[in-house]
Structures are given as C-alpha cells and as structure tokens.
N, C-alpha and C positions, 0 to 999 in steps of 0.2 A: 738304627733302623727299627721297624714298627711291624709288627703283624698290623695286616691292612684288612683280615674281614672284617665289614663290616664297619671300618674306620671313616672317619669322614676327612674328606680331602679337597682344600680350597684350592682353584685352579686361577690363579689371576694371569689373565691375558692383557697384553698391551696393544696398544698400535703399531701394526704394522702390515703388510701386503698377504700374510700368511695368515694371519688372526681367523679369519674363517673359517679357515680348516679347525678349528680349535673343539669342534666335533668328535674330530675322531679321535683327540686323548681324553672326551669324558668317557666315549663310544669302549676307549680302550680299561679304561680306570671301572667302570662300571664291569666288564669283564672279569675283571683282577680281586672286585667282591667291595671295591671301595664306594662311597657315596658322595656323591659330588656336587658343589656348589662355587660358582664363578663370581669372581671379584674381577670389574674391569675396570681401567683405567677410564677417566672420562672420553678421552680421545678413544677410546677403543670399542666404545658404542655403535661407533658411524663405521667400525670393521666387520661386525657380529650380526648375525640373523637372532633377534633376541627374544622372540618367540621361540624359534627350533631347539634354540639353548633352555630355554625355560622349560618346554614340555621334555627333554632330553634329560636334566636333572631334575628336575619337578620341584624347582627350588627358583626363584627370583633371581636374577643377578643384582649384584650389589656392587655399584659406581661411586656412591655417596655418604656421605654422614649421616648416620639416624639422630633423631635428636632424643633427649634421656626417656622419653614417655613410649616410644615407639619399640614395639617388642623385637627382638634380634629377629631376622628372617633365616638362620645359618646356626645348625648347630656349632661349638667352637672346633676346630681346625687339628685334627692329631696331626694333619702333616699340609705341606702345598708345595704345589709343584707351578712354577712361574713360565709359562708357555705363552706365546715366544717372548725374550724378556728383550726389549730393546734398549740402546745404548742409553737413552736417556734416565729408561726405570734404573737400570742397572747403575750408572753413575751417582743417583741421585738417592739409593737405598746406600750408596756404601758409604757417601756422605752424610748420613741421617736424616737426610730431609724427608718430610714427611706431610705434603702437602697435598695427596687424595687420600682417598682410602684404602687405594691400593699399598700405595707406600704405608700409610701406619701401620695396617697389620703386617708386611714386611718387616718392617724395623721391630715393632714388638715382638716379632716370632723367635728373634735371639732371643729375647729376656725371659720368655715365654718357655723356651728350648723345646720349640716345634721346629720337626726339620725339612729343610726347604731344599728343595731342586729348581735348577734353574738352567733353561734351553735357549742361550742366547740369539736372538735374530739379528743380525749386524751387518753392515756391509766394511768392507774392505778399509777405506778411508777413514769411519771411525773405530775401528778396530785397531788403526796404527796410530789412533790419539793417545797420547802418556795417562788419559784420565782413565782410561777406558781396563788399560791393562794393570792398574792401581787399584781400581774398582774392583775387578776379580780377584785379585790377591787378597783384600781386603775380605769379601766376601769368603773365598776359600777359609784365612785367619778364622772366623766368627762360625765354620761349622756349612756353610754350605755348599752344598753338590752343585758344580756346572757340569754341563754335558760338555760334548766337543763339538759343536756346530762350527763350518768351515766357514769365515766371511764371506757374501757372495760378493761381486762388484758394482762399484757406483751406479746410481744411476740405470742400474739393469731392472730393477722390480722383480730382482730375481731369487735364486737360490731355494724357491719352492718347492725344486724336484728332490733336492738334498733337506731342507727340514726334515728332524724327526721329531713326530710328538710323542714317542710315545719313551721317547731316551728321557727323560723325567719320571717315567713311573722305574725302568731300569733302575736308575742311582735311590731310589725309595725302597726298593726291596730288599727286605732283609740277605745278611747274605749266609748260603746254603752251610750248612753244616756238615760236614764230613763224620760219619759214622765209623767207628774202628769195633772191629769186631773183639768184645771181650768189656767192652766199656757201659 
C-alpha cells in the first residue's frame, strides 16, 4: 500500500450502467488527498458526462493512444483503482490483451508494480462463466485487490443501489498500524 497525499491515482472506468456515478470515487479520492485522472475505455465515453469529469479532476480523460510527439496529459500513476471493472475489461487484462488503452496500462501496472484495485460490475450469468472466475484468480496471483461486489441479475440494469465506489480507495489504503506502548 502507498501513502496517498498527494499521490496521483488513475481511475479507469468501463462501460457499463453505473459508470456515471464514477463522480463520486474521484469526489471521494480527492477527499482522501489523492489527485485524479481517468482512463476510459472507448465504450465508456458514451457512459460519462466528460466535461463534469474534466472540470472535477482538471485533467483530460484519456480513451486513446497518444502518438510519440504528443505530451503525456497524466502525471504517471502511483496507484489505480478500476471502477466499475466489467466482465469484459476483467477477462481481457488477465488474458493480456491489450487492445485500448485502458487495457495497456492495466497489464503494464504489473510490470510497473503499481497497485491496482478493482470493483467488479457483473451480472450474475457472467459471473458463473469458468472465464470470469479464472480471470480473478489470475488477477488476485499478479498482486491485485478486488472488492466484493455482489453479481446483480440479468438483464435487470441493476445492482446500482449495491455499487460501492468508494471499496477501491478501502483495498488502496495503507493498512493502520498498531502502536504498543514502549516501542
């Protein structure tokens, strides 16, 4: 875990029904002293108010590949927290694939050993796919924090009221130290 004043912490968001909310873990991370910058999946543009997100970190969101001449917009990454991660991002980072940009800096952050949390959004159906629960093992293996998000059911558009964004900054915090008197 990381002392987080003042750290800087990439929050990459996916697609999915809850992604909007994705407010109130900058809302809560900014709180906590950290400095925040959003990586989103391409799909997950058409989920985001990307102005409010913009003035909210006062940083760009980043969807895409810059090319070599084009200056980074993001300082680099002491930690990320992957809110909400869907079955897709989640399968496909613990396969290595690495086909936005979400995913590469994903897969880099191993090599990288920046540590990642991750607050899976799923529904029930793919949550009992054999990929799905592979996926997270794998992930676990390589050093990452999932949370415990409940699968909500098919086809509901739901499990909203149960999200938590802010169980990804939890699994980032150091953990407390106990004081003994005499030490």
């Amino acid at each position: 875990m990381i002392e987080h004043r003042d750290a800087f912490l990439y929050v990459v968001v996916c697609a999915s029904g809850v992604a909007d909310g994705v407010g109130e873990l900058i809302a809560a991370a900014h709180a906590e002293g950290w400095k925040v910058g959003v990586i989103a999946t391409p799909s997950a543009l058409d989920f985001v108010d990307q102005k409010t997100i913009e003035a909210q970190t006062g940083y760009p969101i980043r969807s895409a590949w810059r090319t070599p001449s084009t200056l980074q917009p993001l300082p680099p990454a002491d930690a990320i927290a992957v809110a909400p991660a869907t079955f897709n991002t989640i399968n496909k980072w613990a396969a290595g694939i690495s086909d936005t940009l979400a995913l590469g800096i994903l897969c880099e952050a191993y090599g990288l050993g920046i540590p990642v949390a991750v607050q899976p959004y799923v529904n029930s159906a793919q949550a009992a796919h054999p990929a799905y629960g592979e996926s997270l093992a794998r992930l676990r293996s390589m050093g990452v924090l999932i949370g415990d998000y409940v699968p909500h059911k098919p086809k509901s558009g739901g499990g909203r009221e149960r999200y938590s964004w802010t169980n990804v900054l939890d699994l980032l915090r150091p953990p407390r130290r106990s004081i003994t008197p005499g030490s």
